[in-house]
N, C-alpha and C positions, 0 to 999 in steps of 0.2 A: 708504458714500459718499452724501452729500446727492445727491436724486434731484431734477432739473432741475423748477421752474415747469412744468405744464401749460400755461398760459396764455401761455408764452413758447414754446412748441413746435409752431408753429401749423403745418401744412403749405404747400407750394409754393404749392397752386392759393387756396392762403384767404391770399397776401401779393401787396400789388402789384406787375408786375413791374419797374418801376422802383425797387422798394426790394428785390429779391432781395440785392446789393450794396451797401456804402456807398459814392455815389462821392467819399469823399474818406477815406482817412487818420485814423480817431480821433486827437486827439492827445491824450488821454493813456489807458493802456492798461487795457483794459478788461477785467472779471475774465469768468471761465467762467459766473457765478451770472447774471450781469447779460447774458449774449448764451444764455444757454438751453444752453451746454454747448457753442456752438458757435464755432470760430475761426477768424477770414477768414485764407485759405490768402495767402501775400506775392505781390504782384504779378510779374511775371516779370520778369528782370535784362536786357532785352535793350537794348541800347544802340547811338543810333543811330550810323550805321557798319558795324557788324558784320556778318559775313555773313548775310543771312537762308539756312535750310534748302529745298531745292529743293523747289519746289511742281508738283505734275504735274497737269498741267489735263486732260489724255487719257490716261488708263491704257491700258498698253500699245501707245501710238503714240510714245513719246519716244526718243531718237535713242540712248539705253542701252540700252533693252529690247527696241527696234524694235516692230515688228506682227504680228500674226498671220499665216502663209503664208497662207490662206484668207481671211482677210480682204483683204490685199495685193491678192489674183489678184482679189475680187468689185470691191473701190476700180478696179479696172483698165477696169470690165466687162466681163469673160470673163464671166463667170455673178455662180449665188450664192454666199454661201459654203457651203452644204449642199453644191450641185454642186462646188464646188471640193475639198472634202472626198474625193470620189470621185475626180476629176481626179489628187489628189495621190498617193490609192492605186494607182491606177493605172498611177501611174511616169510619168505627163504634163508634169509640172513638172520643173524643174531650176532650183536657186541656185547663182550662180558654175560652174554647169558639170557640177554635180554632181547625180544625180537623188533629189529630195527624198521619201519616203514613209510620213515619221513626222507624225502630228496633231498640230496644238499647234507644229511649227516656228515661228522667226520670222526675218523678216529686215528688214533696215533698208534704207528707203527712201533712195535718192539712190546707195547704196554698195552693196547686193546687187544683180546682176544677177539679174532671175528671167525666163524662159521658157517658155511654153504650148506644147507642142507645137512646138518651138524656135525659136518669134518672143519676141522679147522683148515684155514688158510692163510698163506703168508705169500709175499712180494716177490716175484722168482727174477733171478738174471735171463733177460730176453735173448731169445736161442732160435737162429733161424738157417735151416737145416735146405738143401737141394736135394733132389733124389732122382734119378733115370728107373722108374719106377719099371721094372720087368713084368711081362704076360704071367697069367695067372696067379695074380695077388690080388686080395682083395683091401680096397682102402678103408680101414674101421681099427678101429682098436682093436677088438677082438671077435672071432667068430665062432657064432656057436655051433657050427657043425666041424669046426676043425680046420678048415683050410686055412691055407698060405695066406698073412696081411703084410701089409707095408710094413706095419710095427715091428716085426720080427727080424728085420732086415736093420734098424735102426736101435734095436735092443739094448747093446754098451755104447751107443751114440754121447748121450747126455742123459744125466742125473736127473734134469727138469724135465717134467710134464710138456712134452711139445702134440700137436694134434695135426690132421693134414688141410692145408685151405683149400676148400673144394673136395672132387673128387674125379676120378677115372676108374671107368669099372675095370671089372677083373681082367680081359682082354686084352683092353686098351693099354702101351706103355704112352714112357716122355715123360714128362717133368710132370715135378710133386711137389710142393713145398711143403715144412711145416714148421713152425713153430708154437709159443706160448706167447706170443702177439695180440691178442682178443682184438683190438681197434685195427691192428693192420690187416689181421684174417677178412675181417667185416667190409674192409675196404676196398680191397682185393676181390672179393666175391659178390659187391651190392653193384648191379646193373647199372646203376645211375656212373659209376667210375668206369665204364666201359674199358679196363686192361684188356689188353690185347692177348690172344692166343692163337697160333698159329698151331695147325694139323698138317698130317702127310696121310691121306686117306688111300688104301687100294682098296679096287672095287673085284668083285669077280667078271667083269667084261666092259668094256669101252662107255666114257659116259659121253651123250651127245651133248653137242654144244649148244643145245636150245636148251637142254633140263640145267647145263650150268645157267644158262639165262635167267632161269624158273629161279632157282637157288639164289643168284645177283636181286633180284624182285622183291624177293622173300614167299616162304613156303606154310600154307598153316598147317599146327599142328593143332593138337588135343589142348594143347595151353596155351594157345597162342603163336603168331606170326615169327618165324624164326626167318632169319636174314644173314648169306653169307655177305661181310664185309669187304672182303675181297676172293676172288678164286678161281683158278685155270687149272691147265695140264701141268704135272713136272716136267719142267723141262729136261729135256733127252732122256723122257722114258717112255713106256707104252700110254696110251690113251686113257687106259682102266686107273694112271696114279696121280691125283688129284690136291691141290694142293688151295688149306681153306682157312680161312684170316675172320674169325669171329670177336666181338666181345658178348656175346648171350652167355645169361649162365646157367640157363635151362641143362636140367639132369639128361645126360647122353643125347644132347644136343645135335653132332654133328652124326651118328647114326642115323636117327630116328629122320635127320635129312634127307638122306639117302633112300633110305627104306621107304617114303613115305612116296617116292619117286621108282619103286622097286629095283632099285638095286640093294647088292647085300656085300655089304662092309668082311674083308679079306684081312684087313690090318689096318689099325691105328694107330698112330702115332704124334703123341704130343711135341713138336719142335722148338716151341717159343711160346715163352709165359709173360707175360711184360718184358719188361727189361732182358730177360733172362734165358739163356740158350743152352743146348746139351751140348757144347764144345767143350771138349776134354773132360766130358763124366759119360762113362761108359755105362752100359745097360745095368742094373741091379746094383750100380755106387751110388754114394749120395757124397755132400761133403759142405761145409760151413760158410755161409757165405760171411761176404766182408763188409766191411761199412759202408763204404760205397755202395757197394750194391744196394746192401739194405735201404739208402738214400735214396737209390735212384727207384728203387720198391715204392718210396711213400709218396714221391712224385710222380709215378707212372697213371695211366690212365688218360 
């Protein structure tokens, strides 16, 4: 067999790629010798009219295949889907009535009844809320002795079920988030994703710069090694105002820092959450963030 021109066998990346293709039809038929051995496969027969073949823009959410149970329940925000995962082993859930506890179920939205703990649930629009969260509020949905929560400040916010990622106790202000996120909450708050969060600590007296040292090292606690990631003085202010760059997400963290150090925490203040800063949200506003941000949310870490 005659063995094809070299010079006609040029590879992909050495042809332009406007000429990968003819666009048009040779008209008259062109031999093997003369295309390099090679021959344009025939246009496809499809003709308008016809049905096109169904195109699935979301695997696994179409009204054939339905969704994932676990996913379903996190769309809901009940949780994540990790959590949800557990939920289902647990005998928690129920489709149409029935208690679901196989991984990988699915059910279809609008037509499976599903239930948590035998409330029913449904798919909510995801709602992610900022908050300059003010002194003496407590973060919880509700509390049983009566005091001030964050919830009550967010009361005719939205319609949906939104909850807070993480927490800051009653004392503490700065940034809050919250939505009905289950997978972003989880992500945000799982150590391994290290977000970043930035304090503004004052102390009741001057902190020496060998205990910031101690703190740069890391300090133990009761659970374990806590480590500031970055941390000095504010600049142009007294000694005693301390400024501390963590990703731990050990419960009251950068307190229990201090204290373990004896000094005693005056004010905190949370100034930066990932991405996210209290420029232009004043103490006790909250206000909707935007797509962006939310983007720059699922990236942060």
């Amino acid at each position: 067999m005659k063995q094809p021109s070299r010079k006609n066998l040029k590879s992909d990346s050495e042809k332009p790629i406007a000429q990968s293709y003819p666009k048009k039809r040779p008209t008259n038929q062109t031999s093997k010798t003369e295309t390099g051995g090679f021959t344009p496969k025939k246009r496809s027969s499809f003709k308008k009219g016809n049905p096109r073949p169904e195109v699935r823009t979301t695997p696994g959410i179409n009204k054939t295949d339905g969704v994932r149970l676990n996913r379903f329940i996190s769309l809901s925000g009940v949780c994540s889907r990790r959590d949800a995962d557990e939920h289902i082993l647990a005998g928690k859930i129920t489709v149409n009535g029935e208690v679901v506890t196989t991984l990988g179920s699915k059910v279809i939205p609008g037509k499976d009844i599903v239930k948590f703990m035998g409330k029913p649930i449904t798919p909510e629009k995801k709602v992610y809320i900022l908050m300059n969260k003010p002194k003496n509020h407590i973060t919880t949905a509700d509390d049983p002795e009566g005091r001030r929560t964050v919830m009550d400040i967010l009361k005719h916010a939205t319609h949906e079920r939104v909850f807070p990622v993480g927490r800051l106790d009653r004392n503490t202000t700065g940034l809050l988030l919250f939505t009905n996120d289950g997978d972003l909450a989880e992500k945000l708050t799982h150590p391994s994703h290290q977000v970043r969060k930035v304090y503004h600590v004052k102390l009741e007296r001057c902190v020496l710069e060998e205990d910031l040292e101690r703190l740069r090292k890391g300090i133990e606690l009761e659970d374990g090694i806590a480590v500031a990631d970055k941390i000095s003085y504010v600049a142009n202010k007294d000694c005693n105002e301390i400024g501390v760059e963590i990703h731990s997400g050990k419960n009251r963290v950068v307190r229990r820092m201090f204290e373990s150090l004896g000094y005693e925490v005056k004010y905190l203040d949370r100034v930066i959450f990932g991405p996210l800063t209290k420029k232009d949200l004043p103490r006790g506003k909250f206000r909707f963030l935007s797509d962006k941000e939310v983007a720059f949310l699922r990236i942060s870490g």
